[in-house]
C-alpha positions, 0 to 999 in steps of 0.5 A: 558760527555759534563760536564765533557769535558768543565770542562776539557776546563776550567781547561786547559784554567786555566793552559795555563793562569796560566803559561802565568802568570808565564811566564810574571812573570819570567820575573822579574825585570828591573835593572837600573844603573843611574847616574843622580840625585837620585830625578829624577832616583826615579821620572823616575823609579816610572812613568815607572813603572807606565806607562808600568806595567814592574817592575823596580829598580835602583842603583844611582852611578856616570858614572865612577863608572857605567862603573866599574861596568858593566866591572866587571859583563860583564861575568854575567850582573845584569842590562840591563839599563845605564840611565844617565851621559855623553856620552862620558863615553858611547863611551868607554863602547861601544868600549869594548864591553859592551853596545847592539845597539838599534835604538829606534822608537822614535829616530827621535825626537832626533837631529843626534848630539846628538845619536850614528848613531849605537843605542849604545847610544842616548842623553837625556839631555845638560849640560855645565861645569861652575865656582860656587862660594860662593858670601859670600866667594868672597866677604871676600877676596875680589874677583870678581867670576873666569872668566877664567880658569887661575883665579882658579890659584890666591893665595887665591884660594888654599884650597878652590876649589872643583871639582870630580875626573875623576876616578869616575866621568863623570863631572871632565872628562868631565873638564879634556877632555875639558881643553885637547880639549882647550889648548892642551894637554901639556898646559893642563896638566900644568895647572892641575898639578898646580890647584892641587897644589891650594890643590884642594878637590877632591870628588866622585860625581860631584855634591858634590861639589856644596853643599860645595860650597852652605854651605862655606866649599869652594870658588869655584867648578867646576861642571855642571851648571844645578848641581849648579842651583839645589842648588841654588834653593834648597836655597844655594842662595849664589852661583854664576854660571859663565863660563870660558872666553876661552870656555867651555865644555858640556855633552850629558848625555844618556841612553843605553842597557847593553850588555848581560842584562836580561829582553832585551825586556824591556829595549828596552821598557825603551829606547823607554819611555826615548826618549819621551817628556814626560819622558824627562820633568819629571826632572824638576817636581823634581827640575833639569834643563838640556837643553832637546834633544827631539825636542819637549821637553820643557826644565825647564825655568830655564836652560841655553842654549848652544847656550847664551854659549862660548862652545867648539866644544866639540869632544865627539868621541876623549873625549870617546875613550881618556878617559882611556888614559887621566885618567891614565895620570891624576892620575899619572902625577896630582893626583902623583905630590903633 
């Protein structure tokens, strides 16, 4: 009988781990939607998972893209993580509803400027926007690189800038809220209609247009400078990365929760390990040079502080809850106008 009644404790032992271990499993896996790089998002993914033990995978898309998305599956959401691209984009996210506030146990490592005091978002790198010419190109039409922001309006820039567009891309909102946050917006405007008069070459991505510029399919891109030193150190040696003499503009790039999305425990886990010095490090390992948020991050030597910078006193608040208003005047009186 005694047999019989451990045999019995050992089976119901065995269940109770089997369904612990079914239940753990059920779980599933952790969605990430990223917008930075997709060398850094695998580098993050693969140290995660390795770290923590919860199961991850990500879909790289640019931040207006990322938005579109998650607007699109708030009814039935598919990932729990945005984990990169500037906040600004975050703010709007937040202001419809699709993002959860956490308020992460390593928040105080980062500085209040650059986190939402609610938790919906919290920085996680800095970027400046900046001018990226080919030397080569400057120098056959025999042109100093742009100084200032009027400079992309000479005659022998048109046909040969890039820069993204602000539908989809969080750099060319960024240009287009920081032009606004400058000039004002009707100065700014003027100026947009006439740079796209320039036959500007619009692309997807922010990032893309450093590689044209690297290869001598254009002149000059506007972009983030961190984007441009990648290049450059990939081998596109030919670029020159300037800024503009009026003043700049910048990203917090972020990582936030998605309102609604599975596994919310994990993603919670995800914002915890995203704050830390560590994970904050890990770009550099695979060749990207933002400025770091963590205070005792060690950001790539190569990356350029805001500080040595002409930024602007960049309003992300006004940048977040304008962007749909301002991208909708943009593509009707700039992208409408040629």
């Amino acid at each position: 009988m005694k047999k019989i009644a451990l045999s019995a404790l050992l089976l119901s032992l065995l269940m109770s781990f089997l369904l612990s271990a079914c239940g753990k499993e059920s779980k599933g896996t952790l969605t990430v939607y990223a917008g930075l790089y997709e060398d850094h998002a695998i580098k993050a993914m693969e140290t995660f998972q390795k770290q923590t033990g919860i199961k991850v995978n990500y879909v790289r898309m640019s931040n207006g893209e990322i938005l579109s998305r998650i607007r699109a599956e708030r009814n039935s959401p598919k990932a729990s993580i945005w984990f990169g691209g500037p906040a600004d984009t975050f703010i709007q996210a937040k202001s419809e509803g699709l993002l959860e506030p956490y308020v992460s146990k390593n928040v105080e490592a980062i500085p209040p400027e650059y986190r939402d005091p609610e938790g919906y978002w919290t920085g996680i790198y800095v970027g400046a926007i900046a001018f990226v010419s080919n030397k080569t190109w400057l120098q056959e039409v025999g042109l100093q690189a742009p100084q200032s922001w009027y400079d992309l309006l000479k005659p022998e820039y048109r046909g040969m800038i890039s820069m993204a567009d602000p539908r989809s891309s969080g750099t060319a909102y960024t240009m287009l809220a920081t032009l606004v946050q400058l000039f004002g917006e009707d100065e700014a405007f003027d100026f947009l209609r006439k740079l796209h008069q320039q036959n500007v070459i619009y692309t997807t991505s922010g990032s893309v247009p450093g590689r044209t510029v690297g290869m001598g399919e254009v002149g000059t891109a506007v972009m983030f400078s961190h984007d441009a030193l990648k290049f450059y150190k990939e081998g596109f040696q030919n670029l020159i990365i300037g800024f503009p003499t009026e003043g700049t503009g910048y990203e917090i790039g972020a990582v936030g929760i998605i309102k609604g999305g599975p596994h919310q425990e994990e993603a919670r886990r995800f914002v915890d390990w995203a704050l830390t010095k560590q994970a904050q490090e890990l770009g550099k390992q695979v060749g990207n040079y933002q400025q770091l948020t963590n205070r005792d991050a060690v950001a790539p030597e190569e990356a350029i502080p805001l500080e040595k910078l002409n930024v602007i006193p960049y309003d992300l608040d006004w940048a977040g809850q304008n962007r749909e208003r301002l991208i909708n005047k943009w593509t009707t009186e700039v992208l409408g106008a040629r």
